[in-house]
C-alpha positions as CSV (number, residue, x, y, z in Angstrom):
1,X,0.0,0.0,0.0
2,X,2.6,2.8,1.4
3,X,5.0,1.6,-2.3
4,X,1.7,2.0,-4.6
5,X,0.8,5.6,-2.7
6,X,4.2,6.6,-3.6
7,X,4.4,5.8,-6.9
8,X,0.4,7.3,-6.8
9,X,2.1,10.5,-5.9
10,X,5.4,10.4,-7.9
11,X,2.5,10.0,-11.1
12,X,0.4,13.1,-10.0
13,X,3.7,15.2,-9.6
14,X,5.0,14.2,-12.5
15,X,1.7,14.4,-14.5
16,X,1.3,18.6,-13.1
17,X,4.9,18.9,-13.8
18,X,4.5,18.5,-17.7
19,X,0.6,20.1,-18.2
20,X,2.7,22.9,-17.0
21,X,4.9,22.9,-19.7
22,X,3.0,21.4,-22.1
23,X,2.9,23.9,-24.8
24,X,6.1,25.1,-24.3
25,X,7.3,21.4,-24.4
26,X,5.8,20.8,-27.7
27,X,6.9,24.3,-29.4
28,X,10.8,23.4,-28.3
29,X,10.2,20.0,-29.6
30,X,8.6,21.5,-33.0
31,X,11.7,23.9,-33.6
32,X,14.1,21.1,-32.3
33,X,12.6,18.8,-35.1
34,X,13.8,21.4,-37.7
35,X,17.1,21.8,-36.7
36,X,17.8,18.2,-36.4
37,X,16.3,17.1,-40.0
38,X,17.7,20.5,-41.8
39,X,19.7,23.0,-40.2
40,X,22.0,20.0,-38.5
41,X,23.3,19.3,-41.9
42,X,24.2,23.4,-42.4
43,X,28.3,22.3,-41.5
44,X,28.1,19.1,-43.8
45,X,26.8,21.4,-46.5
46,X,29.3,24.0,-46.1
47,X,32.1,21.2,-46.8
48,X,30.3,19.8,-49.3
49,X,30.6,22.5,-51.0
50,X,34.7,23.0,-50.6
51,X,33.8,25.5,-47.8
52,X,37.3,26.2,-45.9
53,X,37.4,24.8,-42.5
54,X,37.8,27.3,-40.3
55,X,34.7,29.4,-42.0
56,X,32.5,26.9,-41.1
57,X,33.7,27.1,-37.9
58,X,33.2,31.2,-37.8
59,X,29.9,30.3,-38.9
60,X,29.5,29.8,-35.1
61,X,31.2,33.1,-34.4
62,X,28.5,35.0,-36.6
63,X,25.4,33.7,-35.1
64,X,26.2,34.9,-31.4
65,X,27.9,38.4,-32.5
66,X,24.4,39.2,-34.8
67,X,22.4,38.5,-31.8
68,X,23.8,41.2,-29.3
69,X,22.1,44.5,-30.6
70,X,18.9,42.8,-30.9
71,X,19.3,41.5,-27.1
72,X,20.6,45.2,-26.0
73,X,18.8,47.6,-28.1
74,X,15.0,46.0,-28.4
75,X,13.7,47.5,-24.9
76,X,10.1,46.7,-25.2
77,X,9.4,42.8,-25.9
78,X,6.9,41.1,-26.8
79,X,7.5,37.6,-26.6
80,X,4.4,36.0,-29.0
81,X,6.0,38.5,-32.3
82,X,9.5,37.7,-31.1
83,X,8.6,33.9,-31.3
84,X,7.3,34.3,-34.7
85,X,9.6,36.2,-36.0
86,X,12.1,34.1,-34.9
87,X,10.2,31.2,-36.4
88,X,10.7,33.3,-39.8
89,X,14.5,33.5,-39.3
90,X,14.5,29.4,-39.0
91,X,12.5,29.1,-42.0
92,X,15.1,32.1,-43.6
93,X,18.0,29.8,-42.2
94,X,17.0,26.9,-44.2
95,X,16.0,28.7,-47.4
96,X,19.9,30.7,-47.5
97,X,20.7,27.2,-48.2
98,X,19.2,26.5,-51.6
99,X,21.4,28.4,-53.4
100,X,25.0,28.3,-52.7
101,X,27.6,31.5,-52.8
102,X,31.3,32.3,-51.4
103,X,29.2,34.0,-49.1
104,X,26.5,31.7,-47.8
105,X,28.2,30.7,-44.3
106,X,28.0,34.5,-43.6
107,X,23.9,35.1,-44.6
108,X,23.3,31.8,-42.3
109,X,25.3,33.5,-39.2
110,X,22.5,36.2,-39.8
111,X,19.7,34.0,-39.7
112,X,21.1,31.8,-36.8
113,X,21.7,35.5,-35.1
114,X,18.3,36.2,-35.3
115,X,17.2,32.8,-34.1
116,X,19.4,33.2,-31.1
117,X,18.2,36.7,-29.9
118,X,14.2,36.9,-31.3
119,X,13.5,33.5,-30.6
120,X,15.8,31.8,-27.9
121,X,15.2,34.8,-25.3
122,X,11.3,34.6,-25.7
123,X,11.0,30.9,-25.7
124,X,12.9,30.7,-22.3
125,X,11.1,33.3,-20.9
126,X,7.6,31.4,-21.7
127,X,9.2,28.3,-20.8
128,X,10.9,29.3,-17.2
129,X,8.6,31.8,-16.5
130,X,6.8,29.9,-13.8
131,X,9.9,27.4,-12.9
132,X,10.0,27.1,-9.1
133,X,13.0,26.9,-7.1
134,X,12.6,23.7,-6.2
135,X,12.7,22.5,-10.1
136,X,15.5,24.1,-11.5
137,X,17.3,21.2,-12.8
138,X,14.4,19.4,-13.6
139,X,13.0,22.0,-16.1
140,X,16.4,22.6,-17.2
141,X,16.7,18.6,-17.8
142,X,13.1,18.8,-19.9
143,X,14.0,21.7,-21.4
144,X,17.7,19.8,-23.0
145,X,15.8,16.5,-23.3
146,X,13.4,17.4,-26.0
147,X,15.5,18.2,-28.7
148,X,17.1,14.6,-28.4
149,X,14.0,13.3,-29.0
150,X,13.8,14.5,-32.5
151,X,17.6,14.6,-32.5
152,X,17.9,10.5,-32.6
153,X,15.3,10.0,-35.9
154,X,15.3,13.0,-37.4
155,X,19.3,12.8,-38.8
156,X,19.2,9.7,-40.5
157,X,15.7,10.7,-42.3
158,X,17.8,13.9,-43.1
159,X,20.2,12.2,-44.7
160,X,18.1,9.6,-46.5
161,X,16.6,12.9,-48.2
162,X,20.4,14.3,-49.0
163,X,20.7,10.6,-50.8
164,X,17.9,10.5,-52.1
165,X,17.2,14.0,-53.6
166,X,19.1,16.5,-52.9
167,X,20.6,19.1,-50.3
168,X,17.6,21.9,-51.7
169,X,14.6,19.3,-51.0
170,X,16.3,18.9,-47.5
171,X,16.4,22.4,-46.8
172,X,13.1,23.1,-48.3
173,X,10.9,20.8,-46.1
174,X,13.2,22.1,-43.6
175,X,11.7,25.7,-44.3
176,X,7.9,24.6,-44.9
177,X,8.0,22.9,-41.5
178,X,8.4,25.9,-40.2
179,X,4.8,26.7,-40.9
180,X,3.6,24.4,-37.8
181,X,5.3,26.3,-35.2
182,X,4.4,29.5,-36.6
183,X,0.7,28.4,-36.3
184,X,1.3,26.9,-33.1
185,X,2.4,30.6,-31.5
186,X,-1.3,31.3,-29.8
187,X,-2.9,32.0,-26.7
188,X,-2.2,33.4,-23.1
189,X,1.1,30.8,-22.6
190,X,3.3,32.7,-25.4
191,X,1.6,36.1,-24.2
192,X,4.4,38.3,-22.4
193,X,5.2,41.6,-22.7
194,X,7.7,43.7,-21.0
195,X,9.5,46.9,-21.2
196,X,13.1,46.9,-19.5
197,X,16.6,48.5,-20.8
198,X,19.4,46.6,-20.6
199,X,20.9,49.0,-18.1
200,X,18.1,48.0,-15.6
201,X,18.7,44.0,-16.8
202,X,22.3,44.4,-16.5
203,X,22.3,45.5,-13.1
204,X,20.0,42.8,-11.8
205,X,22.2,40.2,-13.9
206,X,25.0,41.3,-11.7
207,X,27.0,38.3,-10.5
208,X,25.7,36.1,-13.2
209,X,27.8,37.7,-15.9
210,X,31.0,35.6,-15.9
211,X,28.7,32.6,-15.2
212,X,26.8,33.2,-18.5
213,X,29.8,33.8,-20.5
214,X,31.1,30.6,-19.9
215,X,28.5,28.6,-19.9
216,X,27.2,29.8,-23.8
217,X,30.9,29.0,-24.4
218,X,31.1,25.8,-23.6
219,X,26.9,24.6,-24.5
220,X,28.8,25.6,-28.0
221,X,31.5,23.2,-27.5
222,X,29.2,19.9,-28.2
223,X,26.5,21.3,-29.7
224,X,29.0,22.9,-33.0
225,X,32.5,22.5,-32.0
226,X,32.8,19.1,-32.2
227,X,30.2,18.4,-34.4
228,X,32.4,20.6,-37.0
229,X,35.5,18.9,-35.6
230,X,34.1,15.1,-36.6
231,X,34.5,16.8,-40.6
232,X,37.8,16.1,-40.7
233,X,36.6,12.2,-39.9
234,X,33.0,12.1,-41.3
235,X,32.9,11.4,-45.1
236,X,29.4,10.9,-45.9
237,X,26.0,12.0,-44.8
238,X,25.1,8.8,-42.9
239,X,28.0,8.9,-41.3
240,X,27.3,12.8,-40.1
241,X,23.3,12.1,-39.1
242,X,25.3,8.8,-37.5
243,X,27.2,11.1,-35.2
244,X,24.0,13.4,-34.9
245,X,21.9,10.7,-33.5
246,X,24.6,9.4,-31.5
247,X,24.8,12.4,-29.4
248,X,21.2,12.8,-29.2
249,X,20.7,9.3,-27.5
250,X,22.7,9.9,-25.0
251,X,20.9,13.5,-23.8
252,X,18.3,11.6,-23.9
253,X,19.3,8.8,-21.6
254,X,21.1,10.6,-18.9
255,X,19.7,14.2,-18.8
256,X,17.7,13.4,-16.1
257,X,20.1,11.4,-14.0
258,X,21.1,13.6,-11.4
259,X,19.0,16.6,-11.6
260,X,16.4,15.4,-9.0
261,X,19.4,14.9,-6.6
262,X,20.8,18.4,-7.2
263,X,17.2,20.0,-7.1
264,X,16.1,18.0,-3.5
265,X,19.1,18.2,-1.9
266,X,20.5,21.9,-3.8
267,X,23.8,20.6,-4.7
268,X,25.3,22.1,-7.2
269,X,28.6,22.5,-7.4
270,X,29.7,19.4,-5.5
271,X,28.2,17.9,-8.2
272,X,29.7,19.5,-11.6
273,X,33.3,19.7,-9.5
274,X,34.1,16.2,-10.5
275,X,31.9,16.1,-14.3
276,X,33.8,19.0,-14.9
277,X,36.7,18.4,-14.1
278,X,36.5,14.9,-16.2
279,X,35.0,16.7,-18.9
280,X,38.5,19.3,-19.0
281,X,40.8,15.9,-19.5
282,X,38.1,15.1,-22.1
283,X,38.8,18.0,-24.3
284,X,42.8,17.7,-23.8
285,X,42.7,14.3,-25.2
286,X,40.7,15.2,-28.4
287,X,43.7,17.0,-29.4
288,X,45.4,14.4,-30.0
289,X,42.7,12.0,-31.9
290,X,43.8,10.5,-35.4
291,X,40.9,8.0,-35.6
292,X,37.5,8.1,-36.3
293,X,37.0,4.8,-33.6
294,X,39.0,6.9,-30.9
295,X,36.5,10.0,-31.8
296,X,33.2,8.0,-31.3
297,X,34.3,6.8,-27.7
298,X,35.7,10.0,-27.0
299,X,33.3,11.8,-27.8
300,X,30.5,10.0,-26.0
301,X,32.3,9.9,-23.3
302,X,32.0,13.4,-23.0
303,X,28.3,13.7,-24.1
304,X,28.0,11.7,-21.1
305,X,29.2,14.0,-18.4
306,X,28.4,17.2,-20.7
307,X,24.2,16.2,-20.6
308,X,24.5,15.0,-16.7
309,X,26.3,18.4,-15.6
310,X,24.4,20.9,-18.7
311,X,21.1,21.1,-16.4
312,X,22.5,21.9,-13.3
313,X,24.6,24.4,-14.8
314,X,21.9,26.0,-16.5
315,X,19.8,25.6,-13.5
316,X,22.7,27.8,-11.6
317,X,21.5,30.4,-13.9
318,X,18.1,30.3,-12.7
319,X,18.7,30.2,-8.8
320,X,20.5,33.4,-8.8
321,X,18.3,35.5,-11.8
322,X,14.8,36.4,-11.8
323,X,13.3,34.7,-15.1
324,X,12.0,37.7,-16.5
325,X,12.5,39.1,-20.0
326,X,15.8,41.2,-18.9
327,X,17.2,38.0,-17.3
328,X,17.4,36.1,-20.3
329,X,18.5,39.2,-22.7
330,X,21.3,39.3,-20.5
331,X,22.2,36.0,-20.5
332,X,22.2,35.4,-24.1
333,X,23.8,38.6,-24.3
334,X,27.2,37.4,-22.2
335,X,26.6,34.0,-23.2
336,X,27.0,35.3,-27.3
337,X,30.0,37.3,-26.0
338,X,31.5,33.9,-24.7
339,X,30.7,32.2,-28.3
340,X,31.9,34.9,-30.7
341,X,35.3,35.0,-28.7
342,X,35.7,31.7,-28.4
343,X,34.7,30.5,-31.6
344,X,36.5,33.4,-33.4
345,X,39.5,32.3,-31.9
346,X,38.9,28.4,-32.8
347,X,38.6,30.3,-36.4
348,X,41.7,31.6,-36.6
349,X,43.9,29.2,-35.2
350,X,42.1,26.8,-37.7
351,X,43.2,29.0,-40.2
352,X,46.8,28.5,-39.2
353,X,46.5,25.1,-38.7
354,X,46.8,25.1,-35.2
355,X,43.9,22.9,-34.0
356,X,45.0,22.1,-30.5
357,X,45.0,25.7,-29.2
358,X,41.0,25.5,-29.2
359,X,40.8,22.7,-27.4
360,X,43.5,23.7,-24.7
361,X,41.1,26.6,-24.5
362,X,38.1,25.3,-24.5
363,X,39.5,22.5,-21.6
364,X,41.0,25.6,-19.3
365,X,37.6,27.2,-19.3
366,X,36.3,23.7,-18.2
367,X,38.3,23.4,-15.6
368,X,38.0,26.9,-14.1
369,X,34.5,27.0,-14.5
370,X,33.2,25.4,-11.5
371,X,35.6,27.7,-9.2
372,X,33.6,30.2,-10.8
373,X,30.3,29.0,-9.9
374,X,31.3,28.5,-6.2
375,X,32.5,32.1,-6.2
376,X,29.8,33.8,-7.0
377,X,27.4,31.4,-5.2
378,X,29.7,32.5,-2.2
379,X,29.1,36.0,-3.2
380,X,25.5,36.4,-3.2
381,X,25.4,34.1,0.0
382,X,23.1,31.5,-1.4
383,X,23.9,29.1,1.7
384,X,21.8,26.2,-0.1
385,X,23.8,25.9,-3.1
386,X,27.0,23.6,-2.2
């Protein structure tokens, strides 16, 4: 009796938790789909096309430097346009791609500029809005495990279509898909309207700042870095939506793992001391890689501790911000300032053909990061958060 009230209990939680999120759920998992079946194949594309290495890899420089005037200029925000809009900018994303120039990679930066400032900083404040202290890492979990579930199918279908047909039909579903969400942007849940300067966000961001600009960093580092690293290995499509899906099941299997221990208990950063601190030796090793066998394991390897510490890190974010508009222009605004550096200076050593100097960076930041964290916990006296 007590075991079957328990799990009675667990089901009713669990069951508010998600008709809470529902729509939000369903509108990340919508522009998730997209990304994976279309815009995941932008980097493959670029080679394909005799693209220069490091450009692809400014491609991710681009994005985050388009985004900051939107994020500091645009005082009065209205979430339900932004979303739209930003819905647009996916749909321009994928239709940049139909016909190639010297100077595609650069028009795509714009588009995934726009996507990162119109839509990113409306969806999370419609998605967070009403996150509770208590569920931090638990929202943050849901939040990183829906893309994965597109992210493990969609790839493959993606590259049965490159096969198939051709790059353009790809990208042109890719764009018309797009029409769904768009639709889907209705009612009271997407409703949010605020008028703040960044001055006044700034100032309540304070503390979070350095926090932000590492963290955008280093969600960069999976999410494009290595995925635009694997090139050098990856020769075909299958084998790219391989490596696509790859990384996707395993955010989806351990997301969850330990963010219901750091949420009941509020530990934070005696967790992500150790995942980080693995995840730091990671990175140095993948300097030295010279096969694609040694990449796969390598690189899961680190998926694994990247998707069990990216919650509570981005739950860190929440415990010490208010979840407001402002909050989440500023931390896509130091985040992007963390991405454009760091990927601009991945670029140019590239370029040089020095390609261990951005993982030596990218591992320092690692390993400082969670010295950080404890800082400025330590700073704004949040006793709860070991």
């Amino acid at each position: 009796m007590k075991n079957q009230a328990v799990a009675a209990g667990f089901k009713e939680r669990a069951t508010t938790f998600y008709s809470q999120r529902k729509k939000g759920a369903a509108l990340n998992l919508m522009m998730n789909t997209v990304s994976s079946l279309a815009l995941g194949f932008a980097s493959f594309y670029f080679q394909s096309q005799g693209l220069a290495f490091y450009k692809i890899m400014l491609v991710w420089a681009i994005g985050p430097l388009v985004s900051l005037p939107l994020v500091y200029f645009i005082d009065n925000w209205d979430t339900k346009k932004f979303l739209k809009l930003g819905v647009i900018a996916y749909a321009g994303a994928a239709l940049s791609l139909l016909f190639y120039t010297q100077y595609s990679y650069v028009l795509y930066g714009v588009f995934n500029g726009l996507m990162l400032g119109l839509f990113w900083v409306s969806f999370n404040t419609a998605f967070f809005n009403k996150s509770k202290n208590h569920q931090h890492a638990k929202d943050s979990s849901l939040y990183f495990i829906l893309p994965a579930l597109g992210g493990i199918l969609m790839p493959p279908l993606g590259a049965l279509i490159i096969d198939n047909f051709s790059y353009k039909v790809l990208f042109l579903i890719g764009a018309l898909i797009c029409t769904i969400p768009f639709l889907y942007i209705q009612g009271t849940y997407f409703d949010y309207k605020e008028k703040m300067s960044f001055k006044q966000a700034n100032k309540a961001f304070s503390g979070i700042r350095l926090i932000a600009f590492f963290d955008g960093a280093l969600h960069f580092f999976q999410a494009h870095f290595l995925t635009v690293y694997a090139l050098l290995f990856l020769k075909t499509a299958y084998e790219f939506s391989g490596l696509l899906g790859y990384l996707a099941l395993i955010s989806l299997s351990v997301s969850f793992a330990l963010s219901y221990i750091s949420d009941r208990y509020k530990k934070r950063v005696e967790i992500l001391f150790p995942l980080l601190a693995f995840m730091g030796m990671l990175i140095l090793s993948m300097a030295t890689i010279q096969s694609i066998t040694v990449l796969v394991v390598i690189i899961g390897l680190y998926a694994v501790l990247d998707n069990l510490s990216l919650p509570i890190r981005f739950a860190v974010h929440l415990d010490m911000g208010t979840r407001d508009t402002g909050f989440w222009r500023a931390s896509e605004f130091y985040g992007n300032i963390g991405r454009t550096l760091i990927f601009a200076v991945s670029a140019v050593s590239l370029s040089l053909g020095n390609y261990w100097v951005p993982f030596v960076v990218f591992a320092a930041m690692t390993l400082v990061f969670p010295f950080i964290i404890k800082n400025k916990i330590k700073a704004r006296d949040l006793q709860g958060l070991s």
